[in-house]
mmCIF file of the N, C-alpha and C atoms, coordinates in Angstrom:
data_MODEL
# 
_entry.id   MODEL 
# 
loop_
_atom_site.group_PDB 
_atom_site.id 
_atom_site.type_symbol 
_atom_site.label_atom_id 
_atom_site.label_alt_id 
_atom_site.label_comp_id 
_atom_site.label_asym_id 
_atom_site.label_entity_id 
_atom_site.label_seq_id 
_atom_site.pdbx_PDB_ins_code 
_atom_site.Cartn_x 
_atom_site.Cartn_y 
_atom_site.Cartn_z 
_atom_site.occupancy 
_atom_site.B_iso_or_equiv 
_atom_site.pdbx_formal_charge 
_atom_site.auth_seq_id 
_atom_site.auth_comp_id 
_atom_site.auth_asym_id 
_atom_site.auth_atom_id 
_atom_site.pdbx_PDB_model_num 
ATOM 1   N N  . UNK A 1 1  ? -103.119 -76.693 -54.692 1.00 0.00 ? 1  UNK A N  1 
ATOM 2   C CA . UNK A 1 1  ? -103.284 -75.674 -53.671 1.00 0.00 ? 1  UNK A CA 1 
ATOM 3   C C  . UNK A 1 1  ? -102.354 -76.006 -52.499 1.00 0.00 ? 1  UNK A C  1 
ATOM 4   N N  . UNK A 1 2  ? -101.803 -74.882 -52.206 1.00 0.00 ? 2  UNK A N  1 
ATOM 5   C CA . UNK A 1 2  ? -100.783 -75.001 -50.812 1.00 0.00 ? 2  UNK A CA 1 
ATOM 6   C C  . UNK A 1 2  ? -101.678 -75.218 -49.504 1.00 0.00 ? 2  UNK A C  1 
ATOM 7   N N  . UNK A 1 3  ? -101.232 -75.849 -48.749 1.00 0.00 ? 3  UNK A N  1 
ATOM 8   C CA . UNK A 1 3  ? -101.784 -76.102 -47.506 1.00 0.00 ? 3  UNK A CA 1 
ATOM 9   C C  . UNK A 1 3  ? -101.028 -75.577 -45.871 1.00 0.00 ? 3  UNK A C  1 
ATOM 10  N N  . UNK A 1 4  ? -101.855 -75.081 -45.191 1.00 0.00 ? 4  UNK A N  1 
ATOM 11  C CA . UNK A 1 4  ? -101.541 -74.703 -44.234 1.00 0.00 ? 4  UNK A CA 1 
ATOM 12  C C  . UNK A 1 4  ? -99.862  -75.187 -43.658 1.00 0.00 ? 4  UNK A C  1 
ATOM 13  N N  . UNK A 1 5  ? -99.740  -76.438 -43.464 1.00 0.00 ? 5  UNK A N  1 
ATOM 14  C CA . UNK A 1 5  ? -98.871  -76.831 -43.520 1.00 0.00 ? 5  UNK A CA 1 
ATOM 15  C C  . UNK A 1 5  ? -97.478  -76.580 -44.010 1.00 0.00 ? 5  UNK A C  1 
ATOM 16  N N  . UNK A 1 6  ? -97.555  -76.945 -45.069 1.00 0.00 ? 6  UNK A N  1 
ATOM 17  C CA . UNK A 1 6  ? -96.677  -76.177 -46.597 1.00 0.00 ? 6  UNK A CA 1 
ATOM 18  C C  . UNK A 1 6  ? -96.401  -75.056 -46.324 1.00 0.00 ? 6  UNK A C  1 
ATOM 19  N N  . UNK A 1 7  ? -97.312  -73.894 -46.190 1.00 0.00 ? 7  UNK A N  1 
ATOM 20  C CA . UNK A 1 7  ? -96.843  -72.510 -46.066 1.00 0.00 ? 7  UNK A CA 1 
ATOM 21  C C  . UNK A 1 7  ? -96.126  -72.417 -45.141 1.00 0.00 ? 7  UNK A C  1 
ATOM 22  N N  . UNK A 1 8  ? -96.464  -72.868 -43.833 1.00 0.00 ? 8  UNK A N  1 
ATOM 23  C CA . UNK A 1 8  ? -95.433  -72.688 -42.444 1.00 0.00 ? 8  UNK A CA 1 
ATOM 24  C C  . UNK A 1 8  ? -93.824  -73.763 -42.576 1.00 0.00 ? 8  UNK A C  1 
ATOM 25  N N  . UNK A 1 9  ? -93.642  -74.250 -43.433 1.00 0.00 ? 9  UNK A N  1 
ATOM 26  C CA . UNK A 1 9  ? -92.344  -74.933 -43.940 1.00 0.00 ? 9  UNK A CA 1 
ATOM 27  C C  . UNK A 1 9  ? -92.258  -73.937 -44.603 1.00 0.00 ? 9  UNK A C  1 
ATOM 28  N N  . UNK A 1 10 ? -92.645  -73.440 -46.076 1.00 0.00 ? 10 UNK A N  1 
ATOM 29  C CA . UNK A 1 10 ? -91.764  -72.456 -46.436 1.00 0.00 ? 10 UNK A CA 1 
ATOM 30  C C  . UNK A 1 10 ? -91.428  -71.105 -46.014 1.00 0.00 ? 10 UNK A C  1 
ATOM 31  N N  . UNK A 1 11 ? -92.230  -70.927 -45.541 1.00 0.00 ? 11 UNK A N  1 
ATOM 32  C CA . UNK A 1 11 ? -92.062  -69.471 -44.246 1.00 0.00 ? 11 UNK A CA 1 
ATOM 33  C C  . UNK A 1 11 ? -90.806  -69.743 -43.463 1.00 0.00 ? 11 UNK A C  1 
ATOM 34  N N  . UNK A 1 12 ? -90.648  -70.518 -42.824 1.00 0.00 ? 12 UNK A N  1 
ATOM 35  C CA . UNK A 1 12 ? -90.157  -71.130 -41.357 1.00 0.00 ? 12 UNK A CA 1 
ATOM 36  C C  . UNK A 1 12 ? -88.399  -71.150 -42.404 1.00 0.00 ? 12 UNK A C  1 
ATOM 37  N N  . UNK A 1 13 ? -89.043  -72.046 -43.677 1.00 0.00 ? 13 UNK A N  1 
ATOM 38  C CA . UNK A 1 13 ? -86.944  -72.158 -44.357 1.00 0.00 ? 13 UNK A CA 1 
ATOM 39  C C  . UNK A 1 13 ? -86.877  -70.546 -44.914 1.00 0.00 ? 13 UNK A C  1 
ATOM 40  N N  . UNK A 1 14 ? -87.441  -70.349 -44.914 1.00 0.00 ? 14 UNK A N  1 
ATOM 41  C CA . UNK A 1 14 ? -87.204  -68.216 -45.359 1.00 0.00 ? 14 UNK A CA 1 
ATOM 42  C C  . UNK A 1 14 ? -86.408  -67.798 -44.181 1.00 0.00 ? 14 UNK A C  1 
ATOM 43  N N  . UNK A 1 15 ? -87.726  -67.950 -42.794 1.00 0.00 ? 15 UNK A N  1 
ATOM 44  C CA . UNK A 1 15 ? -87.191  -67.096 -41.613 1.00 0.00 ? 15 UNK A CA 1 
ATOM 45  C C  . UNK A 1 15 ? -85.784  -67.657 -41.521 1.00 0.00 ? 15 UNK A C  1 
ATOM 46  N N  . UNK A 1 16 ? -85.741  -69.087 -41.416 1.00 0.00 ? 16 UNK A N  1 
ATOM 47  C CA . UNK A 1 16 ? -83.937  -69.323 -41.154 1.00 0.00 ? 16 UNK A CA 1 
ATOM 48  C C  . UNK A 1 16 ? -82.932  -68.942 -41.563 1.00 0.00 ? 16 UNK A C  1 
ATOM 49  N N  . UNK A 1 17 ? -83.060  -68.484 -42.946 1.00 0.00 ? 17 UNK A N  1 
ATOM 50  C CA . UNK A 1 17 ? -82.186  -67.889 -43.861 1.00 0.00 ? 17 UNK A CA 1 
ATOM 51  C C  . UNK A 1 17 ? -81.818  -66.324 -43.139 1.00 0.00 ? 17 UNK A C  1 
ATOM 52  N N  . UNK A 1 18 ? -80.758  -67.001 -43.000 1.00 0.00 ? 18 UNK A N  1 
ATOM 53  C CA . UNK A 1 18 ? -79.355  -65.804 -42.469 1.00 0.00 ? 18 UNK A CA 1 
ATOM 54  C C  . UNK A 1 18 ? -79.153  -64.128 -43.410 1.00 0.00 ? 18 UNK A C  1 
ATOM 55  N N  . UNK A 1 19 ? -79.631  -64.305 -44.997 1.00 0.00 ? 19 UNK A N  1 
ATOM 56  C CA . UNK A 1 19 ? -80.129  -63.173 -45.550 1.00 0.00 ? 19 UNK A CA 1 
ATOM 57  C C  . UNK A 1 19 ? -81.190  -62.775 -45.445 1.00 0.00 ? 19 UNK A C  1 
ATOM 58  N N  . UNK A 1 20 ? -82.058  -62.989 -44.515 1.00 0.00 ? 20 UNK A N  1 
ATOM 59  C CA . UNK A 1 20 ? -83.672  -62.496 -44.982 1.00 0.00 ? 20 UNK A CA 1 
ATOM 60  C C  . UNK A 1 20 ? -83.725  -61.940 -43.042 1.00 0.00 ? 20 UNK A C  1 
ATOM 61  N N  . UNK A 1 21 ? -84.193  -60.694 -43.518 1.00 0.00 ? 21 UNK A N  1 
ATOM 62  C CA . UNK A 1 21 ? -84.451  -59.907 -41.594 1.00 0.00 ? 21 UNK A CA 1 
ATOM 63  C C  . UNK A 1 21 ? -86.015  -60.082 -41.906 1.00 0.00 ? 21 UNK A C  1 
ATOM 64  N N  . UNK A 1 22 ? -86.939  -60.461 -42.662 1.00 0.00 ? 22 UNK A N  1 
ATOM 65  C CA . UNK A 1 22 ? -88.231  -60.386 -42.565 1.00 0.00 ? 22 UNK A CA 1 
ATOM 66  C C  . UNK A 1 22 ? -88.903  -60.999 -43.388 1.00 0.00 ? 22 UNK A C  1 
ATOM 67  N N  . UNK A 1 23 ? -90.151  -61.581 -43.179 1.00 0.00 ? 23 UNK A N  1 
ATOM 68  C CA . UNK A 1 23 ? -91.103  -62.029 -44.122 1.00 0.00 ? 23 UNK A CA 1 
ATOM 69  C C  . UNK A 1 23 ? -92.359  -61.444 -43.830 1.00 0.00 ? 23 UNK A C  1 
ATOM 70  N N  . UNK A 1 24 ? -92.768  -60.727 -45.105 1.00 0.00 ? 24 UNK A N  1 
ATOM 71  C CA . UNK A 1 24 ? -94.532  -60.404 -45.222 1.00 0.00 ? 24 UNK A CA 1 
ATOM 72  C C  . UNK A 1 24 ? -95.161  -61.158 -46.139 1.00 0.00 ? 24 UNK A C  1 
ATOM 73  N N  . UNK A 1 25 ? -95.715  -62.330 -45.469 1.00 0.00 ? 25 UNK A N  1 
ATOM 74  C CA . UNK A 1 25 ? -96.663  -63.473 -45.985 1.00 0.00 ? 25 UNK A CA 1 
ATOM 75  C C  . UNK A 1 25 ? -98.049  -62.866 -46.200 1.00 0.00 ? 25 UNK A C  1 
ATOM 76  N N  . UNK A 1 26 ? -99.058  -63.008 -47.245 1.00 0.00 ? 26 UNK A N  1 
ATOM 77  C CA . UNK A 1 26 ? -100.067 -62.684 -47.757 1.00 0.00 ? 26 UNK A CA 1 
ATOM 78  C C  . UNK A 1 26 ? -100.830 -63.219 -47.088 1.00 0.00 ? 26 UNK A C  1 
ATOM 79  N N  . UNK A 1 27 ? -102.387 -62.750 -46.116 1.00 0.00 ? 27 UNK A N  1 
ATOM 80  C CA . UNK A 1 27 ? -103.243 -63.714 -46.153 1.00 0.00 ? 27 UNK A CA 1 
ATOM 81  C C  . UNK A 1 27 ? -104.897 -63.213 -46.399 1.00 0.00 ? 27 UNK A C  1 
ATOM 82  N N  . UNK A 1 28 ? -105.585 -64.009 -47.288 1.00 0.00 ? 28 UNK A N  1 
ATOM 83  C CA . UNK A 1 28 ? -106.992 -63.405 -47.141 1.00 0.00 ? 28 UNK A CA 1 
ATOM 84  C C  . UNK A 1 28 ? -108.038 -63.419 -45.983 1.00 0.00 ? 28 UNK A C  1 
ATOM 85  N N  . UNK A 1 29 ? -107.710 -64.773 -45.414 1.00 0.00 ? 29 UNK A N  1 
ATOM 86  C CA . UNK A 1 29 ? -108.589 -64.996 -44.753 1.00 0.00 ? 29 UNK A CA 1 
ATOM 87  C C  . UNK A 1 29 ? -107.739 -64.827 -43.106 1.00 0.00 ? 29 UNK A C  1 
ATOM 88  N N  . UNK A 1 30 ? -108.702 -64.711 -41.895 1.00 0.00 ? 30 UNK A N  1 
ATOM 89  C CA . UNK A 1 30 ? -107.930 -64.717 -40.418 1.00 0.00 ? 30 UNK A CA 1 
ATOM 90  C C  . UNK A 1 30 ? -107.036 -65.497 -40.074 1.00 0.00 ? 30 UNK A C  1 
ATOM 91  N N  . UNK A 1 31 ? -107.869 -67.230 -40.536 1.00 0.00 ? 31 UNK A N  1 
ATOM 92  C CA . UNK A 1 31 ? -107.249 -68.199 -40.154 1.00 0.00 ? 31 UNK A CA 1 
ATOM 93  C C  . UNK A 1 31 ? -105.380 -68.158 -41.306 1.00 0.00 ? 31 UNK A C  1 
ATOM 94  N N  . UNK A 1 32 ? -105.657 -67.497 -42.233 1.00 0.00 ? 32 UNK A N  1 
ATOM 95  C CA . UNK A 1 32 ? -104.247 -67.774 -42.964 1.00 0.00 ? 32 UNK A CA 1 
ATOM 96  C C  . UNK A 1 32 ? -103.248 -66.958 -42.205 1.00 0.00 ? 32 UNK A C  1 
ATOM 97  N N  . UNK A 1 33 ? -103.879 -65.918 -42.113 1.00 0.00 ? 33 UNK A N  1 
ATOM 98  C CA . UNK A 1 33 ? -102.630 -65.091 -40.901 1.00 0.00 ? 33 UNK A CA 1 
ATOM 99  C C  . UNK A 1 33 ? -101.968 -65.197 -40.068 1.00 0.00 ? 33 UNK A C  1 
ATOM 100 N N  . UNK A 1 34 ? -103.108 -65.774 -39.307 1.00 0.00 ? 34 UNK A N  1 
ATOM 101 C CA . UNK A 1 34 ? -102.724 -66.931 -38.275 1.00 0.00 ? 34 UNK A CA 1 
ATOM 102 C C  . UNK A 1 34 ? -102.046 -67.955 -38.127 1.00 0.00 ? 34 UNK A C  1 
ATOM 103 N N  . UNK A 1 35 ? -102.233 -68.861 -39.322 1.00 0.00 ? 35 UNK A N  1 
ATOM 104 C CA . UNK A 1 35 ? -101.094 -69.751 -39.471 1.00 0.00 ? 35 UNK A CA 1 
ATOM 105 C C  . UNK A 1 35 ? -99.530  -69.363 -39.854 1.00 0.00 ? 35 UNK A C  1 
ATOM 106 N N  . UNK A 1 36 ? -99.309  -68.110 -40.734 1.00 0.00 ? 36 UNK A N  1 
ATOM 107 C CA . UNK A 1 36 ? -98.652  -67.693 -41.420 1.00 0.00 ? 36 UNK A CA 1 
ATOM 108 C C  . UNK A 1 36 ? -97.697  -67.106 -39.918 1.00 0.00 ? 36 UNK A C  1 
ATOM 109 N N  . UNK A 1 37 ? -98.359  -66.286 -39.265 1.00 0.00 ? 37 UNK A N  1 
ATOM 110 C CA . UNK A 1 37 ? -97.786  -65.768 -37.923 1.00 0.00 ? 37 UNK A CA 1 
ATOM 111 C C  . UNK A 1 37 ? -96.778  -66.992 -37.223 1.00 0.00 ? 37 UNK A C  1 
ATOM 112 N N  . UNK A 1 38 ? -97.632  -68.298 -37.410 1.00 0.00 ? 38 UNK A N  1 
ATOM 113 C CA . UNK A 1 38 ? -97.097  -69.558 -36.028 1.00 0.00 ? 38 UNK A CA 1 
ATOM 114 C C  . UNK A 1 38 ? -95.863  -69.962 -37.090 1.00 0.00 ? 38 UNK A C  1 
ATOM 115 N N  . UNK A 1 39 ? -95.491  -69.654 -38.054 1.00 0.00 ? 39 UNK A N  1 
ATOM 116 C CA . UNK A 1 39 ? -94.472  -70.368 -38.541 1.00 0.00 ? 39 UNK A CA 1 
ATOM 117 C C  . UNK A 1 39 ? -93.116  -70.031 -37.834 1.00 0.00 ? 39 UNK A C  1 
ATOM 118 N N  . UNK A 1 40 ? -93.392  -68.646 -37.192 1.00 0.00 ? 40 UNK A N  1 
ATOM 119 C CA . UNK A 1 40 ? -91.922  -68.272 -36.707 1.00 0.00 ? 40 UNK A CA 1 
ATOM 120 C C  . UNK A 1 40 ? -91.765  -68.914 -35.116 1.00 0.00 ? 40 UNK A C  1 
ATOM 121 N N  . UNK A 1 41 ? -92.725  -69.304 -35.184 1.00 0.00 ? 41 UNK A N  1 
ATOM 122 C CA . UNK A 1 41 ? -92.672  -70.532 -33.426 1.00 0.00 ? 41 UNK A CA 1 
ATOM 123 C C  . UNK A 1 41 ? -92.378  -71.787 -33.669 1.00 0.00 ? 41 UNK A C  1 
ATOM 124 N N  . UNK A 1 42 ? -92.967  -72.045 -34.808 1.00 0.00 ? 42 UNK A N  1 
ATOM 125 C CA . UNK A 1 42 ? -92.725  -73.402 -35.450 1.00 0.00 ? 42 UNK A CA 1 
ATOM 126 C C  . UNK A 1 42 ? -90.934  -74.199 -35.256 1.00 0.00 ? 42 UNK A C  1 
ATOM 127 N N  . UNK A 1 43 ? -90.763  -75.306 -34.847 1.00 0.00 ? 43 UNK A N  1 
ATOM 128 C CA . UNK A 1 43 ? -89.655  -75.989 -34.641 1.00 0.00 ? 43 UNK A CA 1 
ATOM 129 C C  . UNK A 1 43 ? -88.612  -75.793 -35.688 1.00 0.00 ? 43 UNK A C  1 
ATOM 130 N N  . UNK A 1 44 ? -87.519  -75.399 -35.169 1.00 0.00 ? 44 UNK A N  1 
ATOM 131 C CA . UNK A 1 44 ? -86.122  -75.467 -36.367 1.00 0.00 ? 44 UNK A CA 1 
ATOM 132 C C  . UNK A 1 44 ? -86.424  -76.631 -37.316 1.00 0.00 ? 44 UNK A C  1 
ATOM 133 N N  . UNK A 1 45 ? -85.862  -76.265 -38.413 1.00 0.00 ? 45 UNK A N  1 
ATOM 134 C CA . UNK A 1 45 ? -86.165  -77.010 -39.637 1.00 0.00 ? 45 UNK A CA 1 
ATOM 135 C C  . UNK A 1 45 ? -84.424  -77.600 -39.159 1.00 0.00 ? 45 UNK A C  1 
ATOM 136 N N  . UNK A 1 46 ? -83.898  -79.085 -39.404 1.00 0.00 ? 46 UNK A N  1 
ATOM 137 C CA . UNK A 1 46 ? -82.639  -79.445 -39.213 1.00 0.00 ? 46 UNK A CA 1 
ATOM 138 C C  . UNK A 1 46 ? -81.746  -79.152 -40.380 1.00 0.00 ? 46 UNK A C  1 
ATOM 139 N N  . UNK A 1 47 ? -80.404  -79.107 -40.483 1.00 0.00 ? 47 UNK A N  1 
ATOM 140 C CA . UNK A 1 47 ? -79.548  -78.161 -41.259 1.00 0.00 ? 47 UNK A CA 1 
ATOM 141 C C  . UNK A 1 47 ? -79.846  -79.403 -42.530 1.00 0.00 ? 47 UNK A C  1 
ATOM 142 N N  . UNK A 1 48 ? -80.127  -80.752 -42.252 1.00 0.00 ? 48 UNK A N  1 
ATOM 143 C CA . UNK A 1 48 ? -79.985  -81.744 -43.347 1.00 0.00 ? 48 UNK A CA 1 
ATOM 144 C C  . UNK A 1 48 ? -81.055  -81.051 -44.218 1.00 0.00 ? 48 UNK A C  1 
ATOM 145 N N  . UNK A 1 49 ? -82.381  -80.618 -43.377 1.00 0.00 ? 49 UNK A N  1 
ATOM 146 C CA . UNK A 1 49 ? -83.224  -80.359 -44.645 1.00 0.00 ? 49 UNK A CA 1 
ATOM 147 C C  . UNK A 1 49 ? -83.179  -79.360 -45.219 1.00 0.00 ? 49 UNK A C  1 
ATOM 148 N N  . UNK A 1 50 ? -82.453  -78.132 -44.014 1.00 0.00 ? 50 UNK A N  1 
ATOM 149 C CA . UNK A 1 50 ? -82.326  -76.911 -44.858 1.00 0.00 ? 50 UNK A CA 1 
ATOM 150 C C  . UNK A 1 50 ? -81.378  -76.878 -46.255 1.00 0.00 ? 50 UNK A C  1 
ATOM 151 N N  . UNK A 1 51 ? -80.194  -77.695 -46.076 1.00 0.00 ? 51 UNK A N  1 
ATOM 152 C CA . UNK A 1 51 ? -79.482  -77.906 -46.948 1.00 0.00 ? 51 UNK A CA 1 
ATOM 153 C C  . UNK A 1 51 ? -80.165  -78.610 -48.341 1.00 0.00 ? 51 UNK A C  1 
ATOM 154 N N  . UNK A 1 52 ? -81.005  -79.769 -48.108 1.00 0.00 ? 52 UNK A N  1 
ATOM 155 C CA . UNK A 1 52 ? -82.328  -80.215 -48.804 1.00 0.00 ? 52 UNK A CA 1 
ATOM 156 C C  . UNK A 1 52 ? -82.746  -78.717 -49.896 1.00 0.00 ? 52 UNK A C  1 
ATOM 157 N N  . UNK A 1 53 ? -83.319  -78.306 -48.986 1.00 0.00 ? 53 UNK A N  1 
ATOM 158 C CA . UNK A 1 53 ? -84.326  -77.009 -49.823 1.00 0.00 ? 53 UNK A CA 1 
ATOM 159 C C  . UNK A 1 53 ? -83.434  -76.321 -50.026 1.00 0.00 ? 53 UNK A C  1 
ATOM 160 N N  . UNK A 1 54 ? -82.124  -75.826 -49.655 1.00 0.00 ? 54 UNK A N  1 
ATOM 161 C CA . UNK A 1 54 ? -81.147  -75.184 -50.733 1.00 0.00 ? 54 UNK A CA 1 
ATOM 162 C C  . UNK A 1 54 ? -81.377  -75.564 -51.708 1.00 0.00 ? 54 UNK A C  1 
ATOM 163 N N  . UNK A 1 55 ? -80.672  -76.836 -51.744 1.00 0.00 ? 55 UNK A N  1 
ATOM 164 C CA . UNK A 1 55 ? -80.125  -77.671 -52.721 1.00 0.00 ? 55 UNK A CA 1 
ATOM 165 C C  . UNK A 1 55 ? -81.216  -77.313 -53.745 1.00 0.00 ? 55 UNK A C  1 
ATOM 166 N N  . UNK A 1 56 ? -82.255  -77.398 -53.374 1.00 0.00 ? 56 UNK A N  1 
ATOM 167 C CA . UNK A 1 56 ? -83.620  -77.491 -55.111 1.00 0.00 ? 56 UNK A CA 1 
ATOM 168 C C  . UNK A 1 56 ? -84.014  -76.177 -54.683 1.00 0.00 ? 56 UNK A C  1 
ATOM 169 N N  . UNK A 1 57 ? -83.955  -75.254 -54.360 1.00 0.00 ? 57 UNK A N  1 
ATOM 170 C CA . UNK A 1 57 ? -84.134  -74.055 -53.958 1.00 0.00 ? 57 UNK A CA 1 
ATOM 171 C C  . UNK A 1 57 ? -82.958  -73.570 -55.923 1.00 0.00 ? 57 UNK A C  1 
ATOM 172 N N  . UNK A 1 58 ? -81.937  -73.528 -55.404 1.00 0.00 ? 58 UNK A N  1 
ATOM 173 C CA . UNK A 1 58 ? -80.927  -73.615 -55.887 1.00 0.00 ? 58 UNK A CA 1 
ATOM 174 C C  . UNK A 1 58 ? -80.757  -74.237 -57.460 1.00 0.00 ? 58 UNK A C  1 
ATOM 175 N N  . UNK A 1 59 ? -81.215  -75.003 -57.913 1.00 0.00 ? 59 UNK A N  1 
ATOM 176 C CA . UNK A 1 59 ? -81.317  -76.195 -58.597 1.00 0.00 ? 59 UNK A CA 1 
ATOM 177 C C  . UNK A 1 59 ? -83.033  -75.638 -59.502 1.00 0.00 ? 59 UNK A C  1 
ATOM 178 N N  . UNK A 1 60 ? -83.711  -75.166 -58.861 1.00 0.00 ? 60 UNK A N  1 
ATOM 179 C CA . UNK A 1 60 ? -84.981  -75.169 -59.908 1.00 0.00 ? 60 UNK A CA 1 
ATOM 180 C C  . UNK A 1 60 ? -85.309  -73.611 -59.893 1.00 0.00 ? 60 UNK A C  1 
ATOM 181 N N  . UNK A 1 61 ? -85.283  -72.447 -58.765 1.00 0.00 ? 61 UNK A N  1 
ATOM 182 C CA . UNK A 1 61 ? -86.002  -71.501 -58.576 1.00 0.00 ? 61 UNK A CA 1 
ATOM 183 C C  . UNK A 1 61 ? -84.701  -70.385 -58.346 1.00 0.00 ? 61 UNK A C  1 
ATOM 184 N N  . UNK A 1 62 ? -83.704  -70.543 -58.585 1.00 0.00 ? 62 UNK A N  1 
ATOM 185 C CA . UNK A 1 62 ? -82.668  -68.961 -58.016 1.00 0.00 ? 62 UNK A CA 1 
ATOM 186 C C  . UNK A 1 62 ? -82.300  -68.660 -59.350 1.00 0.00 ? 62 UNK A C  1 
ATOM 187 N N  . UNK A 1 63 ? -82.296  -69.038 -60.346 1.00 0.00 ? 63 UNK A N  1 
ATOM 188 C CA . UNK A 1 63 ? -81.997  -68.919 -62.029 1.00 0.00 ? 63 UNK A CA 1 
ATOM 189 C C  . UNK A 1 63 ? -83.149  -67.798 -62.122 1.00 0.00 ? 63 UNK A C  1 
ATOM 190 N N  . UNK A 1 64 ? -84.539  -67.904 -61.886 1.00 0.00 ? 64 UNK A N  1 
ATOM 191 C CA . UNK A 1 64 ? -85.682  -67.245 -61.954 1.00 0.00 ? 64 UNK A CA 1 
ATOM 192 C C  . UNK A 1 64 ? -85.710  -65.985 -61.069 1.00 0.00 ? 64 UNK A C  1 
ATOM 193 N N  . UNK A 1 65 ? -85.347  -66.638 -60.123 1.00 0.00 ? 65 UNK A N  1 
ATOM 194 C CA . UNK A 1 65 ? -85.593  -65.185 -58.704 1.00 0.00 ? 65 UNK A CA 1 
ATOM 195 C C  . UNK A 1 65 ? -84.733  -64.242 -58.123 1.00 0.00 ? 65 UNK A C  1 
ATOM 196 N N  . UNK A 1 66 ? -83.411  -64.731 -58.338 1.00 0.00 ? 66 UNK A N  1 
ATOM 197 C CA . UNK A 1 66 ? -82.633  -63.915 -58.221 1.00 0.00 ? 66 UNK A CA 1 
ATOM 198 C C  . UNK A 1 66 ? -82.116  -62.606 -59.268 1.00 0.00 ? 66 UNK A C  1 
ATOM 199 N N  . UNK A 1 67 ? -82.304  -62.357 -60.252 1.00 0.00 ? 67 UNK A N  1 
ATOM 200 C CA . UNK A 1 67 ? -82.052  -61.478 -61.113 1.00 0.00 ? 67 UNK A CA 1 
ATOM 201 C C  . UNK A 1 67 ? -83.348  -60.230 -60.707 1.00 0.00 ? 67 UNK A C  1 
ATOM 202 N N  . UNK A 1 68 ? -84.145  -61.001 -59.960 1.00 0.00 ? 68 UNK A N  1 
ATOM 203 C CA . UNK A 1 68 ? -85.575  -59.625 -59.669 1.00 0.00 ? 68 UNK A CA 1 
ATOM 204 C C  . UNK A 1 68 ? -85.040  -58.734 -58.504 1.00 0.00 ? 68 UNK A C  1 
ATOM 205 N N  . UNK A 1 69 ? -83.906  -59.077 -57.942 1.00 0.00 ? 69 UNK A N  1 
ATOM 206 C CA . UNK A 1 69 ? -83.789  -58.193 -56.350 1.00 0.00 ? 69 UNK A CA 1 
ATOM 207 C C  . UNK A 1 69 ? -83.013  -57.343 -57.013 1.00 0.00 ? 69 UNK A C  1 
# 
């Protein structure tokens, strides 16, 4: 199970991404919304890690996800 945490890192490396004008994150409960909302306040992710989560972004999940847009 993803954790509060987790979600606002992957939210937060979405929002940075220079192709993406938006994210609509799912939440059931208040408190997930809520967290889901603070990711875009949340501290710059540094280019080492963004490059990081490219890199296996890239490497395990764009073979899969990119052919759906």
């Amino acid at each position: 199970m993803i954790n509060n945490k987790q979600a606002q890192f992957a939210l937060k490396w979405i929002l940075m991404n220079d192709a993406v004008s938006c994210v609509i994150p799912g939440g059931k409960k208040p408190w997930q919304v809520e967290d889901n909302a603070a990711a875009s306040e949340a501290e710059q992710l540094s280019d080492r890690v963004m490059a990081e989560v490219d890199r296996i972004y890239d490497k395990y999940l764009r073979d899969s996800i990119h052919p759906r847009w």
